[in-house]
C-alpha positions as CSV (number, residue, x, y, z in Angstrom):
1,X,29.5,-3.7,13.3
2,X,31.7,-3.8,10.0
3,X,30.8,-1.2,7.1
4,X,28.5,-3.9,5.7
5,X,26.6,-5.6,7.8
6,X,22.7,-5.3,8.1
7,X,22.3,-2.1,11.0
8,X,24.8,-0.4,8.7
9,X,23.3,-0.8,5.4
10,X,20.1,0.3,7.4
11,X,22.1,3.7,8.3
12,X,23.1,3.7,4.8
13,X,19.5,3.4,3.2
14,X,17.5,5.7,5.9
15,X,20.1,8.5,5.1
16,X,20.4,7.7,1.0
17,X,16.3,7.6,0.9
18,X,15.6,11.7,0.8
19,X,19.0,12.4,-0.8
20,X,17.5,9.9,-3.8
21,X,14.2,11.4,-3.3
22,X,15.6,15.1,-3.8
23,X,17.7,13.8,-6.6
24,X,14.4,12.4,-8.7
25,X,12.1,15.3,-8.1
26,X,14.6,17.8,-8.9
27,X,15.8,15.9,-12.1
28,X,12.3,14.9,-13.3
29,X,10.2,18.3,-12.9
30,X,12.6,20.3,-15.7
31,X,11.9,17.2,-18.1
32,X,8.5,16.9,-17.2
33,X,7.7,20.5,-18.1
34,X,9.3,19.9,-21.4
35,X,7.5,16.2,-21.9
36,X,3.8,17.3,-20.6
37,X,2.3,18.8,-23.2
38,X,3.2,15.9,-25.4
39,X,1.4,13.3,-23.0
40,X,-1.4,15.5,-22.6
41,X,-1.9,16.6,-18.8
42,X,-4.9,15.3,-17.0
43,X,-4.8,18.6,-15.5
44,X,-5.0,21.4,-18.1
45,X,-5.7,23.9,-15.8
46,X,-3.2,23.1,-13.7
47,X,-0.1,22.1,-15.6
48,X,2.1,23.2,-12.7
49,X,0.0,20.8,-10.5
50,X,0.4,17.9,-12.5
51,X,3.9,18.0,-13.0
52,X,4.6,18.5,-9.4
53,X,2.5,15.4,-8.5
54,X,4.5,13.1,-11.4
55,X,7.7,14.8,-10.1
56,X,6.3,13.5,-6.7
57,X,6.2,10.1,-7.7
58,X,9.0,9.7,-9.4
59,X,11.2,11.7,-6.3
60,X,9.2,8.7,-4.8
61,X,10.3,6.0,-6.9
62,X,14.2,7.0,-7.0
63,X,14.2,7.3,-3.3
64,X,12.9,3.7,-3.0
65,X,15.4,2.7,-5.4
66,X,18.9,4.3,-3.7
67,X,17.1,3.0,-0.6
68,X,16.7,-0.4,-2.0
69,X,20.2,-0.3,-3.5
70,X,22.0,1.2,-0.3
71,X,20.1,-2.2,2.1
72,X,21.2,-4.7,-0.4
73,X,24.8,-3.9,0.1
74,X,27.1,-5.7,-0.8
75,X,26.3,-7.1,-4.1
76,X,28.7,-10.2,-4.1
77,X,26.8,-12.2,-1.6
78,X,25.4,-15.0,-3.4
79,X,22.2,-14.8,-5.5
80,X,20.4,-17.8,-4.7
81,X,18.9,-17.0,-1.2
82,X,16.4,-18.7,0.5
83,X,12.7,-16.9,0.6
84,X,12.8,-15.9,-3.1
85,X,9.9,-16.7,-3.8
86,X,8.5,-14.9,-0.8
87,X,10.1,-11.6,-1.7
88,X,9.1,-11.7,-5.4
89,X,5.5,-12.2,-4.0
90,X,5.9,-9.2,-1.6
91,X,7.5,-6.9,-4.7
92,X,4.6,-8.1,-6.8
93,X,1.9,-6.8,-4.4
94,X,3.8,-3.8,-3.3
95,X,4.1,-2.5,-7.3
96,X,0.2,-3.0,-7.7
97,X,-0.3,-1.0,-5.0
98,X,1.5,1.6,-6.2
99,X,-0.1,1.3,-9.4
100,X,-3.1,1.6,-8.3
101,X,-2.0,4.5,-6.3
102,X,-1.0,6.3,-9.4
103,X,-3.8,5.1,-11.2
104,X,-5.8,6.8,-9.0
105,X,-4.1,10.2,-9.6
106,X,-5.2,10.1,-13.3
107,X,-2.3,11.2,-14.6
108,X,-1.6,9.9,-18.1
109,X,-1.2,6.5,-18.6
110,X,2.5,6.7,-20.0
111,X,3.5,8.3,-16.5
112,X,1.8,5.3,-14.7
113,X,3.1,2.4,-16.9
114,X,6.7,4.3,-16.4
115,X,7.2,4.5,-12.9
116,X,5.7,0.9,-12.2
117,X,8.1,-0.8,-14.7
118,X,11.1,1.3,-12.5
119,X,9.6,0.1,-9.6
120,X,9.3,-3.4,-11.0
121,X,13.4,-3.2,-11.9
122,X,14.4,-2.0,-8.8
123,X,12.6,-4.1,-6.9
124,X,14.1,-7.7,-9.0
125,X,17.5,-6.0,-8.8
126,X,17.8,-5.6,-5.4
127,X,15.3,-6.6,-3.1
128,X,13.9,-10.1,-4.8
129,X,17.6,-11.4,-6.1
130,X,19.9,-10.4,-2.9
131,X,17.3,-9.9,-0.1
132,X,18.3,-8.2,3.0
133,X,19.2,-10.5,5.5
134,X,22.4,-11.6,5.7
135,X,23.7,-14.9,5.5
136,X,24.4,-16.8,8.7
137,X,28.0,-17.3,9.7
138,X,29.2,-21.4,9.4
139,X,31.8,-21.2,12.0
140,X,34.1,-24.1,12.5
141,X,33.0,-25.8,15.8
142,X,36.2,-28.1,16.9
143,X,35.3,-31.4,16.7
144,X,34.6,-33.3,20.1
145,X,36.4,-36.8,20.7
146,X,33.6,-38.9,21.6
């Protein structure tokens, strides 16, 4: 197994997913405390609430993300790989599912429209343009003398 193949870069993305996760949630919930009251919480009540949830979702997204980034390792294989289309479908149904998930939340529409155009990125960047399979080796079979 070399430090790139595909049951490495799963290591790699299975341990970077909760460090990303951490990283968002932790980074987000001080600026969302600041940005809140300008997007108006659906929550006014419970302006701690809402803030954790959004700080949920983006801990969410960025873990996604790292863990998107850290299975599509190595970035100089080449770009045109075969299921493209495939994968974009996949991406395309897997970020309106999460919009609808966060649609359902009711959190400001700002928050929603934010996190599923992140989603959107990450998911081109890595997943739809490099995929995760590696290429199969062309090894040189001697020739035969017929």
């Amino acid at each position: 197994m070399t430090a790139v193949s595909l049951p490495a870069r799963i290591v790699y993305a299975v341990l970077a997913f909760p460090l990303g996760a951490a990283a968002g949630f932790y980074l987000s919930t001080p600026l969302f405390i600041k940005l809140a009251p300008l997007f108006h919480d659906p929550y006014p009540s419970m302006e701690g609430f809402g803030v954790f949830v959004m700080a949920l979702g983006v801990g969410a997204a960025s873990g996604l993300t790292v863990f998107l980034v850290a299975l599509t390792l190595p970035w100089k294989r080449r770009r045109k790989r075969r299921g493209r289309a495939g994968r974009a479908i996949f991406a395309a149904l897997f970020i309106l599912l999460a919009s609808l998930f966060l649609a359902d939340q009711g959190n400001a529409l700002i928050y929603d429209l934010a996190i599923a155009t992140w989603l959107a990125l990450a998911m081109s960047f890595t997943f739809v343009r490099y995929g995760v399979l590696d290429q199969p080796r062309r090894t040189a079979t001697p020739g035969r003398a017929s």
